[in-house]
C-alpha positions in Angstrom: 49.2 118.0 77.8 46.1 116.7 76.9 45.0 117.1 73.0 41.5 118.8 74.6 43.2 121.0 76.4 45.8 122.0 73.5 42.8 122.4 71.0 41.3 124.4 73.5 44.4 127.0 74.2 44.7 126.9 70.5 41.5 128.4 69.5 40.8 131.0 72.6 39.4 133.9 72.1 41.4 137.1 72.5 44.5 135.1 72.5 47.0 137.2 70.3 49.6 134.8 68.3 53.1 136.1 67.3 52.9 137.8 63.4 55.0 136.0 60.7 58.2 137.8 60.1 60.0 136.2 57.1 58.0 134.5 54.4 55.9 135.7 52.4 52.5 133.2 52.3 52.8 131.0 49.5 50.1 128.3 48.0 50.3 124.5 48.5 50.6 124.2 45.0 53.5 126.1 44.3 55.5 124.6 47.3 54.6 121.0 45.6 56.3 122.6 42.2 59.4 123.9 43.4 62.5 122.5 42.9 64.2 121.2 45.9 67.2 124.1 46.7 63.9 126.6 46.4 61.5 124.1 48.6 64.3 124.2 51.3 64.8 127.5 51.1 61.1 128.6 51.6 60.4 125.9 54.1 63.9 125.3 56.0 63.3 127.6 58.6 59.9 126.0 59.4 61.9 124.1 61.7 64.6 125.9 63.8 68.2 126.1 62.2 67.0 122.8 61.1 66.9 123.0 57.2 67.5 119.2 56.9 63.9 118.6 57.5 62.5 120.8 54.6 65.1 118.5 52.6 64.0 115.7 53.6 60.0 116.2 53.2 60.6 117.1 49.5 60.8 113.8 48.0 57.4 112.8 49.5 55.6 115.8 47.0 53.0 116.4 46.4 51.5 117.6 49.3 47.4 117.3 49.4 46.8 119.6 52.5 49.3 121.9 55.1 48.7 118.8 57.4 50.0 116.2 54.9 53.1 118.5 54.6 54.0 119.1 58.0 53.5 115.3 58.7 55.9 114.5 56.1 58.1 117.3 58.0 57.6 115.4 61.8 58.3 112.3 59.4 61.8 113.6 58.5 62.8 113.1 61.7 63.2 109.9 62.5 65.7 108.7 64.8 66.6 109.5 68.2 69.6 111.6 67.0 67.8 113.2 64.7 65.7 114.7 67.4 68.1 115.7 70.0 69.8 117.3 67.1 66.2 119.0 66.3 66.1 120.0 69.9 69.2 121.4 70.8 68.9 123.4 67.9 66.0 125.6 69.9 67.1 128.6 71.4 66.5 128.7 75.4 63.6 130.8 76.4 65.3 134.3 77.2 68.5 132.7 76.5 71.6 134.8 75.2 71.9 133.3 72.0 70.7 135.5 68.4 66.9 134.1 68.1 65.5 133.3 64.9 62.8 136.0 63.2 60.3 133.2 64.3 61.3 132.7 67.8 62.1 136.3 68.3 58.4 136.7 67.4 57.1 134.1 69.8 59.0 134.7 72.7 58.6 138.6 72.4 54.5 138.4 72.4 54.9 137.1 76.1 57.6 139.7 77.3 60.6 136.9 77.2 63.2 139.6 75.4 62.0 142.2 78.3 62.6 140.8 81.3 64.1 142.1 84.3 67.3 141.0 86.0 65.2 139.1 88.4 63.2 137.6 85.9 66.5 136.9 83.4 67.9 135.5 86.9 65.2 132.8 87.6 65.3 132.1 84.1 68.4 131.3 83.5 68.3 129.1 86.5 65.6 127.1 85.0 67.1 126.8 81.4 70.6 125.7 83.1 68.7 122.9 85.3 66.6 122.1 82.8 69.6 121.4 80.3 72.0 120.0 82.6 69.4 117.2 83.6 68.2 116.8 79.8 70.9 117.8 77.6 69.0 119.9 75.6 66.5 123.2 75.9 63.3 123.4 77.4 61.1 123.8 74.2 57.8 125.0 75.0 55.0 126.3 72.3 54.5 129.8 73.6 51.1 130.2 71.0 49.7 127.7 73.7 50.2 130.1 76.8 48.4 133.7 77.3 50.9 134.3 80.0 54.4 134.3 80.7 53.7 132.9 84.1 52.5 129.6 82.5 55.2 128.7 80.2 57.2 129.1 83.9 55.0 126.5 85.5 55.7 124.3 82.6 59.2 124.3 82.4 58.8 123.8 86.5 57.0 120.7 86.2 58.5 119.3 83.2 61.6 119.4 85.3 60.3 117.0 87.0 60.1 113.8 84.5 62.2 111.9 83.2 64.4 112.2 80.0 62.8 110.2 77.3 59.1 111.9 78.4 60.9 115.4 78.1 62.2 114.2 74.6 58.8 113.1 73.5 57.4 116.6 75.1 59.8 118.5 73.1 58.8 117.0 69.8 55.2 117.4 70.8 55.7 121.6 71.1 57.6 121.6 68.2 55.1 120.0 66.5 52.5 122.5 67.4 55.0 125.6 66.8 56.0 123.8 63.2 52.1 123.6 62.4 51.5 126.9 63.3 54.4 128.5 61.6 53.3 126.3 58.2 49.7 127.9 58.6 51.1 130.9 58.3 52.9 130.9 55.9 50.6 128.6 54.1 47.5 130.1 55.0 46.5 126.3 56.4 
């Protein structure tokens, strides 16, 4: 997706985001004092079920802006593995599995915990292709979409590439989920 167009579905008006539902908001400055065990566990669930990263970031305190800090977070993971393991750590949209108080957030803003049995039929469809082609969940920023309808004709398309561009796509959206999880509990 174009930057333009991702800047643009960022800031729309009238678009309602997903509230926080675990941390409290913290300053920059007291995340770049605490002590690592305390850093992970106010930051290890920036990233889904993927407290490694927090870990990882700490060592490159302090942190000058929210950006600088979730850079260092993207940063932390660095090798192929290290992102299939980020990515098959997301939960499918509408999927069975317990959702994190973030992605419980985020996919219940655009109806994904109350769908019908047609709806939970065609989804499940598209999770199931879309992980027996890539080996991992479709991973899509719901912040970015007003509509259910469009993250549908996302995963569609993205069916469609190949398995190193999905790869790259799913760190892009968690990238933008990441950030807009650190704003809020940041305040960045």
């Amino acid at each position: 997706m174009p930057r333009e167009r991702v800047a643009a579905l960022h800031d729309a008006p009238g678009v309602e985001h997903a509230p926080e539902c675990t941390l409290g908001r913290v300053a920059l400055e007291e995340v770049n004092s605490l002590a690592k065990q305390e850093f992970v566990a106010r930051l290890g669930a920036v990233f889904e079920h993927s407290p490694w990263i927090a870990e990882r970031a700490w060592h490159q305190r302090p942190f000058n802006t929210v950006e600088e800090l979730h850079r260092a977070m993207l940063g932390a993971v660095r090798s192929e593995e290290d992102k299939l393991r980020l990515a098959r750590a997301h939960p499918e949209l509408a999927g069975s599995e317990t959702l994190t108080p973030h992605s419980s957030a985020e996919q219940t803003r655009l109806g994904f915990t109350a769908l019908s049995r047609a709806e939970l039929a065609e989804i499940a469809e598209l999770n199931r292709s879309y992980r027996d082609k890539f080996g991992f969940p479709c991973i899509v920023a719901l912040r970015l979409h007003a509509k259910r309808e469009s993250v549908l004709a996302e995963m569609k398309r993205r069916l469609q590439n190949e398995r190193s561009i999905e790869l790259a796509n799913a760190m892009e959206q968690i990238g933008h989920i990441t950030r807009a999880r650190l704003d809020r509990i940041l305040g960045g």
